[in-house]
C-alpha positions in Angstrom: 18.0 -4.5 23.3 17.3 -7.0 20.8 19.8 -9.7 19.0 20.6 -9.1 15.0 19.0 -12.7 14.7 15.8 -11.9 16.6 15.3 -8.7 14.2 16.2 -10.8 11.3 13.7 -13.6 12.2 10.7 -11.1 13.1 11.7 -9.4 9.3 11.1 -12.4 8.0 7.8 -13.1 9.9 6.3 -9.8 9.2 7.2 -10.2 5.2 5.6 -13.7 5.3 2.4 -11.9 6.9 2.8 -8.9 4.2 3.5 -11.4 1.1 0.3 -13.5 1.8 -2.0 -11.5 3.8 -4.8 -10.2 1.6 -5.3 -7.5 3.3 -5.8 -5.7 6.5 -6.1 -2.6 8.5 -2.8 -0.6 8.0 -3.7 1.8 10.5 -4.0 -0.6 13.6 -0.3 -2.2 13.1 1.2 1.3 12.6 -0.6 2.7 15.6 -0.1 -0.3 17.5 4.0 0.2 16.9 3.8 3.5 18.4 1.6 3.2 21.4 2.9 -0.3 22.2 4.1 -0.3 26.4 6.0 -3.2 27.0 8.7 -1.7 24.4 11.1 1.3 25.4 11.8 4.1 22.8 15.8 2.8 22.6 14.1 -0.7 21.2 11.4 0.9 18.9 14.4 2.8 17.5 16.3 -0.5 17.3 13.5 -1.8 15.3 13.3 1.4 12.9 17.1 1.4 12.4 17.3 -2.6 11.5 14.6 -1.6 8.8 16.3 1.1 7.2 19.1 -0.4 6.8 17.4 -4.0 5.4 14.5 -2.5 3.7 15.2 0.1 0.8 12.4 1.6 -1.3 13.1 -1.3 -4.1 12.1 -4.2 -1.8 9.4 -6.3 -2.8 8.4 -6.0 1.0 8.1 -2.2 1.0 6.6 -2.4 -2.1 3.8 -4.7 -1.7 4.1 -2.4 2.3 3.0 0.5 0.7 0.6 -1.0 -1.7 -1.2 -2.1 0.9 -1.3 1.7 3.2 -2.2 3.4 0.1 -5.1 1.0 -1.1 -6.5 1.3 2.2 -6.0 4.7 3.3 -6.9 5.8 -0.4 -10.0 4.4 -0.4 -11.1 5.9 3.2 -9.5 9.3 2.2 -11.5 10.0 -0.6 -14.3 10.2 1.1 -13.8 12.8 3.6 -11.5 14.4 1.6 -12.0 14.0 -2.4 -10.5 17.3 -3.5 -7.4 16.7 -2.2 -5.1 13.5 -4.3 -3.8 11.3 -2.2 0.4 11.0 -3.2 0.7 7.9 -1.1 2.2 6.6 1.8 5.4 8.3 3.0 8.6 6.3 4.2 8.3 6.2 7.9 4.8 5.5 7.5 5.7 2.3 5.7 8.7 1.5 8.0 6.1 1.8 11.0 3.8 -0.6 9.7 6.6 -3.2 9.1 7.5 -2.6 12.6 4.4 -3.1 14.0 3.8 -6.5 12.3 7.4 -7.3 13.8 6.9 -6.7 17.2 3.9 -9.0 16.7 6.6 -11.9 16.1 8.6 -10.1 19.0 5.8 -10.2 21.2 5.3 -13.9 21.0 8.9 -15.1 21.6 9.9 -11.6 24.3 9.8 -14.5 27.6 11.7 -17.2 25.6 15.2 -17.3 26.7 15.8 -20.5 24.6 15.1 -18.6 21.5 16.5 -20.0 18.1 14.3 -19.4 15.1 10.7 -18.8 14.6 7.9 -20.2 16.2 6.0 -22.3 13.7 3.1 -24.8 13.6 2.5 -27.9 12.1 2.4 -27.2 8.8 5.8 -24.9 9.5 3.6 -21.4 9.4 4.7 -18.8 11.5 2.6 -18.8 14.7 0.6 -15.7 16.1 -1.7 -15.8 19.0 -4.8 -15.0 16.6 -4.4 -18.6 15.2 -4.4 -20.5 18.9 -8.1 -18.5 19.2 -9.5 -20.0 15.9 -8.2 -23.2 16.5 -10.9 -23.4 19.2 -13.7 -22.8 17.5 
């Protein structure tokens, strides 16, 4: 099971990635949450729980969350299915895709025993392993 202070830093890392992302594919993170391996379902529900009890509908982070599923999702919906209106994203929908952007941050850090805070670079970003690919190009 996870620590309160690793599920409070990978909130924070996943609204950092929500608040200044400009945009990505929904689908892949929420999918990715569900089909991930190295997690068990006790720690997925972990992760579910932590988020509803520290995101509510009113948060800026579920806010922006769902912006984000129903822009996407909208715009590919329409086109296989225009007679029927798209309401929007539902709740666990959006708690999934937090979750999945989390266990990105959790993935990073799951071997480091020493953990105390958030991985960052040299201009103090939060780290992912996308960014150590695109620095070598």
């Amino acid at each position: 099971m996870f620590k309160e202070v690793e599920l409070a830093d990978s909130l924070q890392s996943a609204s950092y990635v929500i608040k200044n992302a400009k945009g990505f594919d929904t689908f892949v993170f929420r999918m990715g949450f569900k089909e991930e391996t190295f997690l068990t379902d006790a720690q997925k529900d972990q992760i579910l729980s932590y988020l509803e009890e520290n995101v509510s509908r009113n948060d800026p982070l579920y806010i922006k969350a769902k912006a984000y599923i129903d822009q996407s999702e909208m715009s590919s919906d329409y086109f296989h299915n225009h007679p029927r209106k798209f309401r929007g994203a539902y709740r666990p929908v959006v708690m999934q895709f937090i979750a999945g952007l989390m266990v990105n941050s959790i993935d990073t850090r799951i071997d480091d025993n020493e953990f105390d805070g958030i991985i960052v670079d040299e201009n103090n970003n939060p780290w992912c392993e996308a960014d150590a690919v695109y620095d070598d190009i």
